[in-house]
Residue, then its C-alpha position, 0 to 999 in steps of 0.5 A: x500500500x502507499x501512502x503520503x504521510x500528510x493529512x487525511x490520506x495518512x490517517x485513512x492508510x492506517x486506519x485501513x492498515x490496522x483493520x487489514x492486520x487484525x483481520x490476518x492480512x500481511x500490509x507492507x506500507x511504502x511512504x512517499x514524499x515527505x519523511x515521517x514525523x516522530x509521531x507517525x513512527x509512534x503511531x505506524x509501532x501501534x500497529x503491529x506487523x505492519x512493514x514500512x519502507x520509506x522513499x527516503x531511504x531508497x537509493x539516490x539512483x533510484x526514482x520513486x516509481x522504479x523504487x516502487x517496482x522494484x519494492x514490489x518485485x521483492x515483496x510480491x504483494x498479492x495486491x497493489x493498494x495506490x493511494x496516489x492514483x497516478x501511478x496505476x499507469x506503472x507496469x504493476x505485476x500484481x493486480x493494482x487498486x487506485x483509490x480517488x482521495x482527491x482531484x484537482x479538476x474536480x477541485x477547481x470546479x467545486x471551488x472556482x465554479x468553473x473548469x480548470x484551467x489549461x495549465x492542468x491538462x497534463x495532470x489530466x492526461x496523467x490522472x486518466x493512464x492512472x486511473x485506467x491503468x488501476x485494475x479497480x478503482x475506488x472513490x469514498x463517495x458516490x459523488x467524488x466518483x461520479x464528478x471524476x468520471x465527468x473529467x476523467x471518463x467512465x471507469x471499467x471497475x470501480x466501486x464506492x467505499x467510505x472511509x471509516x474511524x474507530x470510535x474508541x478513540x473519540x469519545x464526548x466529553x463534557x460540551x462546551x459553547x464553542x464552535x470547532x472547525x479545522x483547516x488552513x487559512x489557505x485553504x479555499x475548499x475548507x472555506x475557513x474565510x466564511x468562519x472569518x467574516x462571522x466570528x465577530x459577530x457571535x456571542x461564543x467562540x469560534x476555535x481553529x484547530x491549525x495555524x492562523x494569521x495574526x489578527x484573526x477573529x478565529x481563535x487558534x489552536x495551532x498545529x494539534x496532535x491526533x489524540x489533541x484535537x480528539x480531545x478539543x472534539x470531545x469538549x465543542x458543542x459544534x463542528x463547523x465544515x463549511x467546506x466548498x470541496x470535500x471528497x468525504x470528511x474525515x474530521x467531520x467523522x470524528x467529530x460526529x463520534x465525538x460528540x458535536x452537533x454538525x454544521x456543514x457545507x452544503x455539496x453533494x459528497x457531505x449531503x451524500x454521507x450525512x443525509x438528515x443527520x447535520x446541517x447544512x449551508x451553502x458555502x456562500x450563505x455567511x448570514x445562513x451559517x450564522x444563524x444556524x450556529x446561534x440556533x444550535x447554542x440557543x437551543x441545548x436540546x435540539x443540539x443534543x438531539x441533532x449531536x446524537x444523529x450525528x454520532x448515530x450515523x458516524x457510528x456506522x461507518x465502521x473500520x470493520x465495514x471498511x475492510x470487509x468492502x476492501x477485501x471484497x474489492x481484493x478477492x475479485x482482483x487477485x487471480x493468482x493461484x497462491x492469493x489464499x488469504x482472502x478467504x481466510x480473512x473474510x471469515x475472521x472475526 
């Protein structure tokens, strides 16, 4: 499996990781990119027997795809599981897997309102050899999947899969009367600006979890650790996603296990996994934001209730969910005689 060791893809490879590994199936994890952190080692040693190769310490000759091949000439994986879906065009021997986290075409049109610009037809001819290149490919949403076939083309495999988190590890705590969000300032599909422009005029805090410019009507709560921003999601009353662009949403995920009311941006791919279960608001609807965040605070219980459907419908998207879909997907693919794990762990409990 690759995987790049920043945000959302890095906590969806170990959280699939570990459930493949409880279900008896042997995982070797190739980073790319940027090195490990201190606590993504600590958190890659929680899991044990999961094997993990860094790009950082191949050979100065050695490119990363022609690193990859060559780590699976030596592995001999039954399968190929890409979390970069460029690289499903690389002359795999094993049966390969893409999985769409993101895409930059579908990107520009969920946030410019328009289609991209020339200057990424390259990216486009090289995401569409990769994408039919992959021998399956996988989307966490319909909506994701469908708004990439409009660029990319009808997929020959391909199937839908959420992401999912264990709800161990975000737990309600006592609620506070804060509002929660996460994101970068930069970001233009977290749409943090809009939290920005109606912060000053709300009788309670709006808190960030990231770095933000001085100045600022957000508070800041600086770069947070995993288990960290867990805790500040177990203490806010409601999360706040006003997100123009969002494949799935992972931290609205934990932040619904944890507790909180939801308040999100009204697009296809958050309607699709949250139905009746948050609010919704258009990304451009400041004054419609707004008054649903003072709604929620001034009504306790409507808040509780709404928390609780929430947390109801986070509930379902399990890690063992997850990994059954995935060792589905797995078993169709592998046509090697000798691939006689899967069946072993379909059945595992």
């Amino acid at each position: 499996m690759t995987a790049s060791p920043l945000g959302g893809v890095w906590t969806y490879a170990l959280e699939l990781s570990r459930a493949l590994v409880e279900r008896g199936v042997r995982v070797e994890l190739a980073t790319l990119g940027a090195p490990l952190s201190v606590a993504q080692w600590m958190e890659v040693r929680e899991i044990p027997g999961l094997g993990l190769h860094e790009s950082q310490d191949r050979a100065e000759s050695l490119d990363e795809e022609t690193w990859l091949l060559e780590l699976e000439a030596r592995l001999s994986p039954d399968i190929v599981h890409l979390n970069d879906h460029t690289l499903g065009a690389l002359a795999w021997r094993a049966p390969s897997l893409a999985v769409l986290h993101t895409c930059p075409l579908v990107w520009w049109e969920g946030v410019k309102g328009s289609r991209a610009p020339e200057r990424y037809t390259l990216y486009q001819h090289e995401a569409a050899r990769g994408l039919r290149g992959a021998d399956c490919v996988v989307a966490p949403t319909t909506a994701m999947l469908a708004a990439a076939e409009r660029w990319h083309g009808h997929f020959a495999s391909a199937r839908v899969i959420p992401h999912a988190r264990r709800a161990e590890c975000f737990l309600p705590d006592a609620k506070e009367s804060f509002v929660l969000a996460a994101g970068r300032e930069w970001d233009e599909a977290g749409n943090l600006a809009v939290l920005e422009a109606i912060a000053p005029g709300l009788p309670f805090p709006v808190r960030v979890a990231g770095e933000l410019s001085r100045g600022s009507a957000l508070n800041a709560l600086g770069a947070l650790r995993p288990w960290e921003l867990a805790a500040w999601m177990g203490r806010a009353a409601v999360y706040a996603m006003p997100a123009r662009y969002e494949p799935f949403g992972l931290s609205a995920l934990e932040a619904a296990l944890a507790g909180c009311a939801l308040v999100l941006g009204d697009i296809p791919s958050l309607r699709e996994v949250w139905g009746d279960a948050a609010l919704f608001v258009h990304p451009d609807d400041a004054e419609g934001l707004a008054r649903a965040l003072r709604w929620l605070m001034d009504h306790p219980a409507e808040r509780e209730c709404r928390a609780g459907r929430a947390r109801a419908r986070a509930l379902s998207f399990t890690p063992r969910r997850m990994v059954d879909a995935y060792l589905d997907a797995y078993t169709a693919l592998s046509v090697r005689p000798h691939a006689t794990w899967t069946a072993e762990a379909l059945h595992a409990p």
